[in-house]
C-alpha positions as CSV (number, residue, x, y, z in Angstrom):
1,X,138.1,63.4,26.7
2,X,140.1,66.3,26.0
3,X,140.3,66.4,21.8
4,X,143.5,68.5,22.3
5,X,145.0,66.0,24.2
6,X,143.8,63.2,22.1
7,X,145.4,64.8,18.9
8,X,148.8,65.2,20.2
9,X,151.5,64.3,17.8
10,X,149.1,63.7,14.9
11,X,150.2,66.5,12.2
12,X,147.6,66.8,8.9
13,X,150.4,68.2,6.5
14,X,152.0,64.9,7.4
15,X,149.0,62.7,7.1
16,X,145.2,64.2,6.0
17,X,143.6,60.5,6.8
18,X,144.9,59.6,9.5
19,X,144.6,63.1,11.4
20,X,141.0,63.0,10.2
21,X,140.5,59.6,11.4
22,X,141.8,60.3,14.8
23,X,139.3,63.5,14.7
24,X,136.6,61.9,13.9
25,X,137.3,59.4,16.7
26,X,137.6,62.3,19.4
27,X,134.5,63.8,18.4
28,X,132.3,60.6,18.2
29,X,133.0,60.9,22.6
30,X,130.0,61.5,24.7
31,X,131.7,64.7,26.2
32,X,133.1,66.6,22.9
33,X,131.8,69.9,22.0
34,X,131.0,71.7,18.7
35,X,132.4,75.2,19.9
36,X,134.8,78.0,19.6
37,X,137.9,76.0,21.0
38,X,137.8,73.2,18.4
39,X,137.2,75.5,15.5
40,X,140.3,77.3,16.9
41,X,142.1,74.0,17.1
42,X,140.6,73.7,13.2
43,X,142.2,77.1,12.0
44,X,145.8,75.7,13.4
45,X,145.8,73.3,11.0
46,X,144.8,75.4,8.3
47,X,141.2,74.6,7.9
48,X,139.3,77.7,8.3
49,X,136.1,76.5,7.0
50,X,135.0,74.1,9.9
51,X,131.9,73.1,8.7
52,X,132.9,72.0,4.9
53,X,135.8,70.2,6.5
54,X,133.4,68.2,8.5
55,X,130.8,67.7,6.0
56,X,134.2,66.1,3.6
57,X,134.7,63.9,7.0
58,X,131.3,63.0,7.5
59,X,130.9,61.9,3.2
60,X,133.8,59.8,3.5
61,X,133.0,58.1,6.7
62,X,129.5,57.2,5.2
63,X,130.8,55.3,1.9
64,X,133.6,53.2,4.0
């Protein structure tokens, strides 16, 4: 799956859950990759710290 792809028309300013939601989704794929592109695709969205965003993302999807 291409995460890019996968997150087209979902906008964080608009909705935070729901764009992290739809993140997590993409990255819980078999083919998804921890590297430079995503933390680029990260920084777009204003999150510059990649791994405190996903430790937030992780928390949250633990006590659901």
């Amino acid at each position: 799956m291409e995460f890019r792809e996968y997150m087209e028309g979902y906008d964080r300013s608009f909705d935070a859950k729901e764009f992290d939601d739809r993140l997590w989704e993409a990255m819980q794929d078999e083919d998804f990759e921890f590297g430079e592109d995503f933390e680029y695709f990260l920084r777009e969205y204003g999150i510059n710290d990649a791994h405190e965003f996903l430790k937030m993302i992780r928390a949250r999807k633990r006590f659901l």
